[in-house]
C-alpha positions in Angstrom: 19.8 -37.0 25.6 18.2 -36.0 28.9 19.9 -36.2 32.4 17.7 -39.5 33.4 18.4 -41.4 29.9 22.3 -40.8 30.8 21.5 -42.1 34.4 19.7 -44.9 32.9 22.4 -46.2 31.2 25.1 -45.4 33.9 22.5 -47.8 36.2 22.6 -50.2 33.4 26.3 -50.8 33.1 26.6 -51.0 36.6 24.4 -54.2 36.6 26.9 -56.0 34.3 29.8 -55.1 36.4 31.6 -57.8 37.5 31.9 -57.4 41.4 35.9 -57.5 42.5 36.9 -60.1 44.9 37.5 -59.0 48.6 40.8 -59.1 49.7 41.7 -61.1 52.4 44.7 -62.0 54.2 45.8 -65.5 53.9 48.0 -67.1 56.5 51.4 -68.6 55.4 52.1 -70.9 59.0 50.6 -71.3 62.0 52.3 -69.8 65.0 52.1 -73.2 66.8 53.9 -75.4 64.2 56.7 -72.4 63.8 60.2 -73.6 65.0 62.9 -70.3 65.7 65.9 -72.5 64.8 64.5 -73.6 61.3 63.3 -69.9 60.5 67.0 -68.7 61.7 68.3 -71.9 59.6 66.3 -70.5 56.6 67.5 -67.2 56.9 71.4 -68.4 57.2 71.0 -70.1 53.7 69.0 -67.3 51.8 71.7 -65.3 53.3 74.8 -67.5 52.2 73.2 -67.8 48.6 73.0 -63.9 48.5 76.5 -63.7 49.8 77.4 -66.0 46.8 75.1 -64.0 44.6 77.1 -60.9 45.3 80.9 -62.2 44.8 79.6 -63.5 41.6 78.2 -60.2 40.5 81.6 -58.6 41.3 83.9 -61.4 39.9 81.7 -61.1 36.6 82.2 -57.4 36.5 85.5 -56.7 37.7 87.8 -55.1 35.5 91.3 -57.8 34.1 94.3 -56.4 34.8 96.4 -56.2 31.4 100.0 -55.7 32.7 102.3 -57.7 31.4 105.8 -58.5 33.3 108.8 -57.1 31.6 109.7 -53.7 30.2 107.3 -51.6 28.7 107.6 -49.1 25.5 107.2 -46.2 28.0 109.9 -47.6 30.1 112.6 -48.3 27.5 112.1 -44.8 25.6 112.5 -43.5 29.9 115.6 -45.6 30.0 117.0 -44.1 26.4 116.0 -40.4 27.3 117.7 -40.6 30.7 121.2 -42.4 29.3 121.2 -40.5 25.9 124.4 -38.5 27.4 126.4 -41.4 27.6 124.7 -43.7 24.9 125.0 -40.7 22.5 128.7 -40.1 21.7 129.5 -43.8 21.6 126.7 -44.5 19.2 127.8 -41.5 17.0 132.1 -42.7 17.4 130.6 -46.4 16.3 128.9 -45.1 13.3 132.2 -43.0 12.1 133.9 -45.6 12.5 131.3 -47.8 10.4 131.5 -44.9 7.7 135.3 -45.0 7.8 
């Protein structure tokens, strides 16, 4: 192919090219019909719902506590470790005297 078929064809695609639409920037309000106390009204509620948004995320995530009330394995093998010299000799007298 020669350098003027190729450009040819480049010109040719370019005709079937769908132009893009311009962008243009589109006004939400006029400043005129704007009231401050509804726009600070609007922004109180977006930020109450984002406030509730939040403590939702962080009661859904937070970790349950899984202590239980009462002794624990961990305290009543503590308790036996720590009273063995005095728990110790009685337990051994009551099981001579079981034995006996």
């Amino acid at each position: 192919m020669k350098a003027t078929e190729i450009m040819k064809l480049i010109e040719l695609g370019q005709t079937f090219k769908q132009p893009k639409p311009k962008r243009r920037r589109i006004k939400d309000f006029d400043v005129d019909d704007v009231s401050i106390t509804m726009l600070m009204h609007k922004k109180l509620e977006e930020a109450a719902d984002l406030k509730k948004l939040l403590e939702d995320y962080h009661k859904a995530n937070k970790k349950e506590d899984n202590k239980k009330e009462g002794w624990s394995i961990h305290h009543i093998s503590m308790f036996f470790m720590l009273t063995f010299p005095i728990i110790g000799p009685l337990y051994a007298m009551w099981l001579k005297s079981l034995l006996h």
